[in-house]
N, C-alpha and C positions, 0 to 999 in steps of 0.2 A: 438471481444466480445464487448456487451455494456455495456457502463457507463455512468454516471449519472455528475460526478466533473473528471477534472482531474487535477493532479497534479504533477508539473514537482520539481522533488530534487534532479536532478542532482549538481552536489556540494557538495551536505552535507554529511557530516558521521554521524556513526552511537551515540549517540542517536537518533540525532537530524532527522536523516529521519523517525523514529518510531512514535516522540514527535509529530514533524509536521503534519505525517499522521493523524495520531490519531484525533488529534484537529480539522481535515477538518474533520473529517468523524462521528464526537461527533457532530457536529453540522449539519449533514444532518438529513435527515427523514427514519425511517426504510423501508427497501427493497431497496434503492439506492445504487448504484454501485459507489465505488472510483475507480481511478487508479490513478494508483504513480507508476512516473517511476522516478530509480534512477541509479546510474553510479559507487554505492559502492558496491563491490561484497558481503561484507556479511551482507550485507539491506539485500539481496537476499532471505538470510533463517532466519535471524534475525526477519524481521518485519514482514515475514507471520506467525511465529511460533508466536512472540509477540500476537499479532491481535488474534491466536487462544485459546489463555491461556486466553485471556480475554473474550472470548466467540465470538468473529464475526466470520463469514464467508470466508473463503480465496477462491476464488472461481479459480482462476487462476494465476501464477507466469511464465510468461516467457523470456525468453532472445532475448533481439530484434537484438542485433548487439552481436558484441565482447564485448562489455565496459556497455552495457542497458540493465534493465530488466523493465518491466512491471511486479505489484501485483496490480491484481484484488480482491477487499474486499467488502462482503454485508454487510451494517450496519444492524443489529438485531435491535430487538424492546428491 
């Protein structure tokens, strides 16, 4: 899939993988694609669910390894 930033959080839990997305993706331009890959399992459901409460886009969440996932997110206007 394409995107536009990406962003690697592997390391962080959870707030702070939601916080940090979030922050990239508040400052892009609407119709760009994030991706954040992270290495905490429940970023997994946490930040695409986050993301959608707040009205973005979740366009794709998937597991690249055992331990990685990729969430893909359109920033809205």
């Amino acid at each position: 899939m394409r995107f536009d930033v990406d962003l690697d959080l592997r390391g962080e839990v959870c707030p702070y993988v939601f916080i940090k997305a979030r922050l990239m993706l508040e400052d892009m331009a609407p119709g760009k694609v994030l991706r954040c890959i992270t290495d905490y399992p429940p970023a997994a459901q946490n930040v695409p669910r986050n993301f959608e409460i707040i009205g973005e886009e979740v366009l794709l969440v998937q597991q690249r390894d055992e331990s990685t996932w990729e969430i893909y997110v359109r920033r809205q206007g």
